[in-house]
C-alpha positions as CSV (number, residue, x, y, z in Angstrom):
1,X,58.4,31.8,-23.6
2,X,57.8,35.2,-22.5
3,X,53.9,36.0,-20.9
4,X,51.3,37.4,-23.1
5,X,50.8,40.9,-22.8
6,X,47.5,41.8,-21.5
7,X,45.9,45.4,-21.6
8,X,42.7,45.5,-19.6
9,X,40.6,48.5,-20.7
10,X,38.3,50.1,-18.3
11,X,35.7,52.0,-20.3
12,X,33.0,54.6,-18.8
13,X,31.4,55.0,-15.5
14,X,30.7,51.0,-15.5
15,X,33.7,49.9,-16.8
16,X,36.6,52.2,-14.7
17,X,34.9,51.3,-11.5
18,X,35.0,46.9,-12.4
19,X,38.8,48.6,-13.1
20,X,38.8,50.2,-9.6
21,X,37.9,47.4,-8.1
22,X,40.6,44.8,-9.2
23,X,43.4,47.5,-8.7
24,X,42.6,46.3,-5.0
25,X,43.1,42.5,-5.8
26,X,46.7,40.7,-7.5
27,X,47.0,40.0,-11.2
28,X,49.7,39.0,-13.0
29,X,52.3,41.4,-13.8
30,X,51.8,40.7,-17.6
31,X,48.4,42.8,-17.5
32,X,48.6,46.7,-17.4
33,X,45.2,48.3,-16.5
34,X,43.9,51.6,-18.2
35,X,41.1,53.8,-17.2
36,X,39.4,55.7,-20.4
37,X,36.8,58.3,-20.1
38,X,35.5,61.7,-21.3
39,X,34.6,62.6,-17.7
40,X,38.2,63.9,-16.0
41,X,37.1,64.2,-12.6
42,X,36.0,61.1,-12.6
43,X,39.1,59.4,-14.6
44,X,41.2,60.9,-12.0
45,X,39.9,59.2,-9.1
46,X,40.4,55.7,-10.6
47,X,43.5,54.0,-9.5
48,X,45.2,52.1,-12.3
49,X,48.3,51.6,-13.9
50,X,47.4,54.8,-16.5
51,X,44.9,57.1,-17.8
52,X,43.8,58.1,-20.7
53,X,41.0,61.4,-20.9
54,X,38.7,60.9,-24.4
55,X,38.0,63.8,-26.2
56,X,39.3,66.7,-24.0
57,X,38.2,69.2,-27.1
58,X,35.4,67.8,-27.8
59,X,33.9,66.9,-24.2
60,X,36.0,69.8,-22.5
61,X,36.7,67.2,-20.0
62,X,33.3,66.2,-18.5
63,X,30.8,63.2,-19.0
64,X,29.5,62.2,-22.7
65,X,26.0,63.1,-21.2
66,X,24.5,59.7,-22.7
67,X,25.4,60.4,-26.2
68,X,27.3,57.6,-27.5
69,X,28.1,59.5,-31.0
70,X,30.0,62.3,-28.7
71,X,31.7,59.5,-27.0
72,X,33.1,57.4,-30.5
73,X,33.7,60.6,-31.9
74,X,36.2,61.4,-28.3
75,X,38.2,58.1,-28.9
76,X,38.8,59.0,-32.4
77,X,40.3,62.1,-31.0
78,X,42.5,60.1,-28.8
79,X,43.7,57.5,-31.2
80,X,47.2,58.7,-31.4
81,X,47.0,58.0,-27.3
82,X,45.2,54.8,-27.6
83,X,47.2,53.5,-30.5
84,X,50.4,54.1,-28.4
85,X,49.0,52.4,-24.7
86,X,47.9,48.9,-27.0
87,X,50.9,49.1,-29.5
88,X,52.6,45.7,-28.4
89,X,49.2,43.9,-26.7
90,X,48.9,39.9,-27.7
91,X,44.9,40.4,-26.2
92,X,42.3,43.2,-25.1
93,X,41.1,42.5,-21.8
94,X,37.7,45.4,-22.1
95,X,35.5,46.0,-19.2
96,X,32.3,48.1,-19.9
97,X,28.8,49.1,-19.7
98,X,26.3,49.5,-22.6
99,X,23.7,51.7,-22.8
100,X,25.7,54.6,-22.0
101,X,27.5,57.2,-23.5
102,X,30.8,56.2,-22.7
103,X,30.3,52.5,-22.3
104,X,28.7,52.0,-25.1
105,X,30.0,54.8,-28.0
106,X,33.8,54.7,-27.1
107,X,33.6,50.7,-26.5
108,X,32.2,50.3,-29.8
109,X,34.6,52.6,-31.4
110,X,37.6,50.7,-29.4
111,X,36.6,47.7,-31.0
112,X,37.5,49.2,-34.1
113,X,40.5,50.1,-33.5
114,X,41.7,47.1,-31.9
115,X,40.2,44.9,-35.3
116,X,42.4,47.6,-37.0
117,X,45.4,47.1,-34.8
118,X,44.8,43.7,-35.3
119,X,44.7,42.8,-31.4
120,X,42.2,39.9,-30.4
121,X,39.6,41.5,-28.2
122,X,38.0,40.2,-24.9
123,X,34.6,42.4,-23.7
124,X,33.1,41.9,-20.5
125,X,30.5,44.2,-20.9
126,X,27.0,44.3,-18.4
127,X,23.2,45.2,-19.4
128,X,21.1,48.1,-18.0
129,X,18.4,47.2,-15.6
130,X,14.8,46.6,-17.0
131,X,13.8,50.3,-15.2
132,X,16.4,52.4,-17.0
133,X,14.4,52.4,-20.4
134,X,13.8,51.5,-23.7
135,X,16.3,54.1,-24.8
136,X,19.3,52.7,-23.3
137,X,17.9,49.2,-23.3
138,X,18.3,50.1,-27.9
139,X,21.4,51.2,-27.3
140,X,23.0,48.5,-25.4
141,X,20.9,46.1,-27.9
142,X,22.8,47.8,-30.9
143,X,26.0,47.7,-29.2
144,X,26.4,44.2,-28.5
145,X,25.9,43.8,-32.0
146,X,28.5,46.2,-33.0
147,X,31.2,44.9,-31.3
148,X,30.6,41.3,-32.8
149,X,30.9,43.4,-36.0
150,X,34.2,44.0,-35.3
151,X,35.0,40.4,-34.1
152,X,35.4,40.7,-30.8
153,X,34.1,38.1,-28.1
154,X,31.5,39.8,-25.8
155,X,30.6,38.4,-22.2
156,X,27.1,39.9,-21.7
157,X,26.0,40.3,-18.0
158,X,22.5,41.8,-17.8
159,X,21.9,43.5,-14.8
160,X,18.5,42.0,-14.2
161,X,20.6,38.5,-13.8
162,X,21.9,39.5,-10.3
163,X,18.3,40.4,-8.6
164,X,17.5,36.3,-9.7
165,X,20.6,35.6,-8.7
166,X,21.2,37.0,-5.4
167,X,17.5,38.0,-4.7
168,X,14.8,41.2,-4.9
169,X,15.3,42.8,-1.5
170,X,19.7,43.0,-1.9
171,X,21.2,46.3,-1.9
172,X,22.0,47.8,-4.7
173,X,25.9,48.6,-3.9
174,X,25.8,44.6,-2.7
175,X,24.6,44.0,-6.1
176,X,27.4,45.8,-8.2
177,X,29.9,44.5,-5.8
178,X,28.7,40.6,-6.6
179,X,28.9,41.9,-10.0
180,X,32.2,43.0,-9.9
181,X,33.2,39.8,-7.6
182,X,32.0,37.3,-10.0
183,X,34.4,39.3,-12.3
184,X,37.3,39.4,-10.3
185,X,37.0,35.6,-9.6
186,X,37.0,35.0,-13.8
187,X,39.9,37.2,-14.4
188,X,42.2,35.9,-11.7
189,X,41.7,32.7,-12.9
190,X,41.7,33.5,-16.3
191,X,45.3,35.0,-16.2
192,X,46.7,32.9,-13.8
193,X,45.7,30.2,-16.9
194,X,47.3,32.3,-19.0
195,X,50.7,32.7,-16.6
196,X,51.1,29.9,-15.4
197,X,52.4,26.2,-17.2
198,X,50.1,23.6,-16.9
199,X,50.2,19.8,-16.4
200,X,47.8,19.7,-19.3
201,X,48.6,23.0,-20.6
202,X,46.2,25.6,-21.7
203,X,48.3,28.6,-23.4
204,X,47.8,31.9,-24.9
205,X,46.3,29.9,-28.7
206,X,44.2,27.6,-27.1
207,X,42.4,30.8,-26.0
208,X,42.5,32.7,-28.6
209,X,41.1,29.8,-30.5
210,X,37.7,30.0,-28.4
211,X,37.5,34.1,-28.4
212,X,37.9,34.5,-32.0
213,X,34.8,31.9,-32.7
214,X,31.8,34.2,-33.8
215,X,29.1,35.0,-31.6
216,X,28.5,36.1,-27.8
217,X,30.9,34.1,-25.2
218,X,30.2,33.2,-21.5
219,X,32.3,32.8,-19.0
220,X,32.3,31.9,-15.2
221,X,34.8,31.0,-12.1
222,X,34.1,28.7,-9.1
223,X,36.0,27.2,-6.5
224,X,35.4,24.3,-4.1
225,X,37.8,22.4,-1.1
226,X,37.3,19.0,-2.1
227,X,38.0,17.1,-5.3
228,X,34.8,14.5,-4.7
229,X,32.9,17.8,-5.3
230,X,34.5,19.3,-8.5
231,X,31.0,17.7,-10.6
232,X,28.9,19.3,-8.3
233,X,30.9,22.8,-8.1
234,X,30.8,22.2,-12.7
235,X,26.9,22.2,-12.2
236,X,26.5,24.4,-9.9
237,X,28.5,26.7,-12.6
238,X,26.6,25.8,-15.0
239,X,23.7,26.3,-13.3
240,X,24.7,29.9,-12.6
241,X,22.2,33.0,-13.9
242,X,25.3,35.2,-13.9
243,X,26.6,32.4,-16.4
244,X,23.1,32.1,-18.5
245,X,22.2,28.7,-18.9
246,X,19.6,28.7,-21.4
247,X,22.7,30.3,-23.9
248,X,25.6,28.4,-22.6
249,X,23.9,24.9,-24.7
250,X,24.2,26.9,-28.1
251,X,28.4,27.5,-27.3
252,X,30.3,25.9,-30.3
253,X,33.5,26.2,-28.3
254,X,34.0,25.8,-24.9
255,X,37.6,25.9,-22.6
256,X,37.1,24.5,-19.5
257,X,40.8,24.8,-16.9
258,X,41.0,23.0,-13.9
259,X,43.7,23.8,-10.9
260,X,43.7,20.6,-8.3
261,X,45.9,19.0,-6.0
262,X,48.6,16.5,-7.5
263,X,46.8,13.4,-6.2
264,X,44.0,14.8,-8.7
265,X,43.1,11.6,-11.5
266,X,43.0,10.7,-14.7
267,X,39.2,9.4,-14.1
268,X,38.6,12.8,-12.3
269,X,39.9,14.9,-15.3
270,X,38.1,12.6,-17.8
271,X,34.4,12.5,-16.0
272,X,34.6,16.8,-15.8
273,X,35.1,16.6,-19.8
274,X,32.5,14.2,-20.1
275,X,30.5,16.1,-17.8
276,X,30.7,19.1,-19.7
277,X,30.4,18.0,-23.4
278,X,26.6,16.7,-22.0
279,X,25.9,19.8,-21.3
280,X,27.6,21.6,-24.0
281,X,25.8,19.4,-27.3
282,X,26.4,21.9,-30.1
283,X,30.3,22.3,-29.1
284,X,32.6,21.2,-31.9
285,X,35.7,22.5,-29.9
286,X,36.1,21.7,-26.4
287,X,39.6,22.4,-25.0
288,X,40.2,20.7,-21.3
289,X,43.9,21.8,-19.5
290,X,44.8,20.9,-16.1
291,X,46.9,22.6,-13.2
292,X,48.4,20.8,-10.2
293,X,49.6,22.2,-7.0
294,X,52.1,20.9,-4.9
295,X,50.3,18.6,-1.8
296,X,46.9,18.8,-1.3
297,X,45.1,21.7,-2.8
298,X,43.1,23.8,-0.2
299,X,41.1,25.6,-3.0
300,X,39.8,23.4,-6.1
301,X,39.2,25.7,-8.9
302,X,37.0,25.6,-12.3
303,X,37.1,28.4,-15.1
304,X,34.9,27.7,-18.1
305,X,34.8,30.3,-21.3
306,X,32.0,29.2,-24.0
307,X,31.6,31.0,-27.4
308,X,30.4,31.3,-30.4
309,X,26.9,31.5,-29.0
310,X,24.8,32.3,-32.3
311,X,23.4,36.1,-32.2
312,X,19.7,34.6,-32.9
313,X,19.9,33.9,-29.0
314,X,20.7,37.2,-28.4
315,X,17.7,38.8,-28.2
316,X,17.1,36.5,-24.0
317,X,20.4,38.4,-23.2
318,X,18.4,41.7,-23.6
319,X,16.5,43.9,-21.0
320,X,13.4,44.9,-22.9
């Protein structure tokens, strides 16, 4: 069976440079990356598998300026474009910030044309700061909810999460590149899952049977040297403010993949499911597939993708 064909959109300022920054690490050869924006200059200095410019009449070729109804009103302009780069996609991969312009008017209008198109739709989309206002705060807020509208499975990040995460006094650009890090690590695992054929196998429906369950998702990556510590390295996931604990208990479907070393047990793999359904009480789905690698595995890994997280939680995802 061939590989799922991926398309991983990289949408506005936010989203291209997320895009940027995995060009520079190995995926699968299944996943094609575009860049989309109203702002050429800044389309052009993203390296990517291809480009597409939003609204060239419209936007004359420069940023949405903040106005998401410039920026929807752009992709519907390029639709003949778009419709042709995701003809033939099994899953939208969409990286994005809301708030914006660009992140937030062409993602939502994206969304509808991949429900249209009828192509299952992944967003990883991240939340402005607290100080960047009320205004964008709204917009992000109203976003989130559109693109559950349209049924696709939204990964909220909140940028607030990575000054408890890693601390007040980090830099900014070490901020944004933990950011984009703790994406990379998700992703890599996430399509090597896809890619690869598993002891306990974990294919292309068992995860399109967790992203199509209504609601916000989660998802996060860790990795570990020593199979004793794979419980510790699940909590310490769990435990994760990138990951948001306080949501992750309201998942109604969770997939949890493990890659280990082929002397990995049957009382190993049992006591992480266990491990997880405790912590996961309202989950009616929970789908467990295993990996092994020849000899002893030097890196231990966990991916975990929860959904279905009711919107009514929402509102803690937020910067308000």
């Amino acid at each position: 069976m061939s590989a799922a064909s991926i398309v991983m959109l990289g949408v506005g300022g936010r989203g291209c440079a997320a895009l940027q920054h995995l060009q520079q690490h190995s995926l699968p050869d299944n996943i094609s990356r575009i860049a989309l924006s109203t702002d050429k200059r800044a389309l052009n200095s993203v390296l990517c598998d291809s480009r597409i410019l939003l609204g060239e009449a419209i936007a004359g070729g420069r940023s949405s300026g903040g106005n998401a109804e410039l920026a929807a009103a752009a992709v519907r302009e390029a639709e003949p474009a778009l419709r042709h780069a995701l003809m033939g996609a099994d899953v939208i991969i969409m990286l994005t910030g809301l708030g914006g312009g660009n992140g937030s008017g062409a993602a939502t209008e994206l969304a509808k044309l991949a429900a249209d198109m009828a192509i299952p739709l992944l967003v990883f989309a991240t939340l402005p700061f607290n100080f960047e206002g009320k205004r964008r705060s709204l917009l992000a807020q109203q976003s989130l909810q559109a693109l559950q509208q349209c049924g696709a499975a939204v990964v909220a990040l909140p940028n607030d999460q990575l000054q408890r995460a890693l601390g007040a006094t980090t830099r900014l650009e070490q901020a944004l590149d933990a950011s984009n890090q703790f994406l990379l690590v998700i992703l890599q695992q996430l399509t090597a899952m896809l890619a690869d054929t598993g002891l306990i196998n974990m294919d292309f429906n068992d995860f399109l049977s967790v992203i199509k369950q209504p609601g916000l998702a989660l998802a996060g990556a860790t990795e570990t040297e020593q199979e004793q510590d794979l419980p510790a390295a699940l909590q310490q996931l769990l435990l994760n403010p990138l990951l948001q604990p306080a949501q992750l208990s309201q998942a109604k479907a969770a997939l949890l993949h493990i890659v280990a070393g082929d002397d990995f047990s049957l009382q190993q793999f049992e006591a992480l499911g266990q491990q997880l359904a405790a912590e996961l009480p309202n989950v009616s789905l929970l789908l467990q597939g295993l990996t092994l690698l020849p000899g002893k595995a030097t890196k231990l890994k966990l991916l975990l993708l929860a959904s279905g997280i009711s919107t009514d939680c929402s509102a803690k995802l937020h910067c308000v």
